[in-house]
SEMI-635502 format. One record per residue (C-alpha): y, z, x; residue in three letters. Coordinates in steps of 0.25 Angstrom, whole numbers, padded with zeros to 4 digits, always signed. Layout:
N
YZXALA ...
END
This chain:
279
+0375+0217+0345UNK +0367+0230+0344UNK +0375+0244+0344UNK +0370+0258+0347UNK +0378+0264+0334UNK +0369+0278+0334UNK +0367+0289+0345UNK +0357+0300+0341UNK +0354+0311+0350UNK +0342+0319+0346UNK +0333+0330+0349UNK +0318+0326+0349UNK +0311+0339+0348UNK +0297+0336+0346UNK +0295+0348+0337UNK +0306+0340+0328UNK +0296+0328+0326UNK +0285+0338+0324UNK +0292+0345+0312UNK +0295+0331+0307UNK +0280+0326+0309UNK +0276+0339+0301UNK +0286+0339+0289UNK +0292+0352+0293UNK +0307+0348+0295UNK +0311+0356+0282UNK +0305+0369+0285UNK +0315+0380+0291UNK +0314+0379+0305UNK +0317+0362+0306UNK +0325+0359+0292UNK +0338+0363+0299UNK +0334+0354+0310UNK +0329+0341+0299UNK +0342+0345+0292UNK +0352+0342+0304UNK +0345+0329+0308UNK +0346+0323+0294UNK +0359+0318+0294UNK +0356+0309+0305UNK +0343+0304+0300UNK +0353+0301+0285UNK +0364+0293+0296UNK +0351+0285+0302UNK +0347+0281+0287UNK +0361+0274+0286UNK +0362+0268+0300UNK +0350+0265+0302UNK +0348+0260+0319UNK +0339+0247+0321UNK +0335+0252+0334UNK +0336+0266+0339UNK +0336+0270+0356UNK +0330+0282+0356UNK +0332+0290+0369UNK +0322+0302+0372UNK +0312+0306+0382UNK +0296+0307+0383UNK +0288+0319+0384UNK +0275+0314+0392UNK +0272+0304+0380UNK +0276+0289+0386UNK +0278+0296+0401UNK +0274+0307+0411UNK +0277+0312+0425UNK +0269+0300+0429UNK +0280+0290+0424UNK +0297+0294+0422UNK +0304+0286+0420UNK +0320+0289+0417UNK +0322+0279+0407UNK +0312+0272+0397UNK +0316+0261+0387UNK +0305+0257+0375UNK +0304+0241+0374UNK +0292+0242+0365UNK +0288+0237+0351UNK +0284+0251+0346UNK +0282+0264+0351UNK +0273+0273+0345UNK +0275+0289+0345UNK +0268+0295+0356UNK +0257+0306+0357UNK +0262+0320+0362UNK +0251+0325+0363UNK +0249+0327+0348UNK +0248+0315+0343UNK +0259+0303+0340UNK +0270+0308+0330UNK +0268+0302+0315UNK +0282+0293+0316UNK +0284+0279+0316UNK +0281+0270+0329UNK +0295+0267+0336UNK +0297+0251+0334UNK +0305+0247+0346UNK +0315+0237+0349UNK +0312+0230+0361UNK +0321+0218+0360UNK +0331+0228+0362UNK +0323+0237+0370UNK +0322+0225+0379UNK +0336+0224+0380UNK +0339+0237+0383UNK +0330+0238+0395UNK +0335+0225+0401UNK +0350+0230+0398UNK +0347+0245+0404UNK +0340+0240+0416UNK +0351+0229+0420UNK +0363+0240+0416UNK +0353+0247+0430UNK +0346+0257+0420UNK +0331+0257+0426UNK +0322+0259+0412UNK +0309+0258+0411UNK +0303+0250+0400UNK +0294+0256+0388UNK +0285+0243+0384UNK +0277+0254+0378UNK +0278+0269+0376UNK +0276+0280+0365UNK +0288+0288+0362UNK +0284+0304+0359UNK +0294+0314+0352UNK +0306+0312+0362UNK +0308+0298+0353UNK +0301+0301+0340UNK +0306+0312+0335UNK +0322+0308+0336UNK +0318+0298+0328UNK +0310+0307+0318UNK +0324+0315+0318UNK +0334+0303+0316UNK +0322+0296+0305UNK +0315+0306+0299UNK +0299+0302+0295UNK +0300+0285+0293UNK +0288+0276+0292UNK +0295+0269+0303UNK +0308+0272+0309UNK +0320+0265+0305UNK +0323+0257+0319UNK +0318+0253+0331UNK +0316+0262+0341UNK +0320+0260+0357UNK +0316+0272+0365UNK +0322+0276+0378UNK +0314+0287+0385UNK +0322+0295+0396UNK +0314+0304+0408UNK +0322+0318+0405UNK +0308+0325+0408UNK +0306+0323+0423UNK +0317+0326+0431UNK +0326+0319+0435UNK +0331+0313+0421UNK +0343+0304+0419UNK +0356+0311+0420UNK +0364+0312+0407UNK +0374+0301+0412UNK +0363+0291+0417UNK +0357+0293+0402UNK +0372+0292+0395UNK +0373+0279+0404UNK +0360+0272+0398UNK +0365+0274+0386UNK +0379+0267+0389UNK +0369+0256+0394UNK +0361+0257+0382UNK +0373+0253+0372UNK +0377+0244+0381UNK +0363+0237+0381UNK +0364+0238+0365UNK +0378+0231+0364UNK +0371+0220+0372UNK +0359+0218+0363UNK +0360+0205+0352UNK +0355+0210+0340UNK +0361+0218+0329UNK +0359+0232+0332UNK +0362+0246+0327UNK +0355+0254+0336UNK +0354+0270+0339UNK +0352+0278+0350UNK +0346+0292+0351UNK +0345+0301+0362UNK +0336+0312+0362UNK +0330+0325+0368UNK +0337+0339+0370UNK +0343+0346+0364UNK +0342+0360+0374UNK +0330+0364+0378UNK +0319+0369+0388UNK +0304+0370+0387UNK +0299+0376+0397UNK +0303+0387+0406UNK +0312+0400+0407UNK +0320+0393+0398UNK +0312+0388+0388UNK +0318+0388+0374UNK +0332+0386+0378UNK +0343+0381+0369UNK +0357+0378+0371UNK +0363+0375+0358UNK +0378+0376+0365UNK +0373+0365+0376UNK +0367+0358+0364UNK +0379+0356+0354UNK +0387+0354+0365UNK +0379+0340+0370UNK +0380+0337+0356UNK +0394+0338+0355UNK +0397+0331+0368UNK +0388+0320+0365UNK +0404+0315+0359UNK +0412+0326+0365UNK +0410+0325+0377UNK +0401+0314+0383UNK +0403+0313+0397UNK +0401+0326+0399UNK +0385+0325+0394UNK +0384+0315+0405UNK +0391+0322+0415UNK +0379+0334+0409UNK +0368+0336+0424UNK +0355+0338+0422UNK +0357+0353+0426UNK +0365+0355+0415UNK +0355+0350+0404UNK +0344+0357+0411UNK +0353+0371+0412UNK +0359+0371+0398UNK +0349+0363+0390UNK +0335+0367+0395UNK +0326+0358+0402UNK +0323+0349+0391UNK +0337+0347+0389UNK +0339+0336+0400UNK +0333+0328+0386UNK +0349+0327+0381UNK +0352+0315+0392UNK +0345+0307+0384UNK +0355+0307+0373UNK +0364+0303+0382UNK +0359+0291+0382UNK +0360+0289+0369UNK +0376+0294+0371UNK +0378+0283+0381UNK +0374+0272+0371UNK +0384+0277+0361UNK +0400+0273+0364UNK +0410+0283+0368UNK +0415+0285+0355UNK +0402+0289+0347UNK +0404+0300+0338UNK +0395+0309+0332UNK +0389+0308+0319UNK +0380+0321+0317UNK +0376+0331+0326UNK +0365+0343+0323UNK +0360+0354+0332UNK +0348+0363+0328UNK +0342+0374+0336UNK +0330+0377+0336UNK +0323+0364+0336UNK +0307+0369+0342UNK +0313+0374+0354UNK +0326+0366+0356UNK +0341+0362+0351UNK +0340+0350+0342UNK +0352+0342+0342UNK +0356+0329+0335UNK +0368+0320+0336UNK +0372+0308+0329UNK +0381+0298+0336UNK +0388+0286+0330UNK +0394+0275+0341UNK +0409+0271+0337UNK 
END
């Protein structure tokens, strides 16, 4: 059967995948950051994922105000990087997985999950550059690529235990699937931040670390965590961290952490990163 083995929780700060595109990663301010993530990118090289699920959110590239919805599931062939506005990131096109994709969608929906189906959308920096993080600059990368695109832009988003749920559903959709698998699962977005506003610039390094450490410390209480709580001690943009819940639900109870890194500043955010190995 297949078997999600792999949880990755990322930042996916776009100013990251510009520092990548433009070969400054070594330069003083982002080599302290390049150096923390490398650890991870050497584990990937030795346990390589056929297929990675890749949970992040969109900003206005496959949808606006004009369409929301809560969660989106990517059944394509491909998907190719989006334009932001500055043209299309130089990275690879995403090749999917749509046997499986399928199989996910079906799975979710009848587990009474209502998502909609991607039979085609371009994925913009929420998807790419966790990807650029965890591969660094391939002609194509490693593994086929599922994304998963949840609303936390319009208000309401998902609650923290409604994402940490999809996630249980999610391995449990995996374990059901045929074919030999060994398949990883990044959630991403956050860490603390706000862009707009009286509070623009805030950072909560102590809020930070500590989601990290409870991602296996103290799990029920992230999805116990309200809204309120996100938006009051992580910024406004900090409602991005349900999303690695998600990718905690799909990991057993005894997951235990590989690596974990922590970097401030990052642009105008926290960047985390976390490393999770299912038992």
């Amino acid at each position: 059967m297949a078997r999600i083995t792999t949880g990755i929780g990322s930042s996916h700060v776009p100013a990251i995948g510009a520092a990548i595109d433009n070969g400054k990663t070594q330069n003083d301010y982002w080599k302290p950051l390049f150096d923390g993530y490398q650890p991870v990118r050497d584990w990937l090289k030795e346990n390589k994922p056929d297929v990675a699920i890749v949970v992040y959110n969109d900003h206005a590239s496959a949808f606006g105000l004009n369409l929301i919805p809560t969660f989106t599931l990517g059944v394509a062939e491909s998907f190719n990087p989006a334009d932001e506005g500055y043209g299309p990131r130089k990275v690879p096109v995403a090749e999917g997985e749509p046997d499986l994709a399928w199989h996910l969608a079906e799975s979710l929906i009848l587990d009474e999950f209502d998502m909609t189906i991607a039979n085609e959308m371009d994925i913009d920096h929420g998807c790419t550059v966790p990807l650029s993080i965890a591969f660094g600059e391939p002609a194509e990368w490693p593994c086929k690529i599922i994304p998963l695109c949840v609303n936390v832009i319009q208000y309401p988003p998902p609650t923290g235990k409604r994402c940490f749920d999809l996630g249980v559903a999610i391995r449990k959709a995996v374990e059901a699937y045929g074919e030999d698998l060994n398949v990883a699962i990044f959630g991403t977005g956050g860490m603390s931040h706000q862009l707009q506003g009286e509070r623009a610039g805030l950072v909560n390094e102590e809020f930070d670390r500590a989601f990290l450490r409870d991602l296996t410390a103290d799990v029920p209480g992230l999805v116990k965590k309200q809204h309120v709580e996100y938006m009051r001690e992580a910024g406004s943009e900090g409602i991005e961290l349900v999303m690695w819940l998600i990718m905690r639900g799909a990991l057993g109870d005894a997951a235990k952490e590989t690596y974990s890194f922590y970097h401030v500043p990052a642009s105008n955010t926290g960047a985390g990163i976390i490393l999770l190995e299912d038992e």
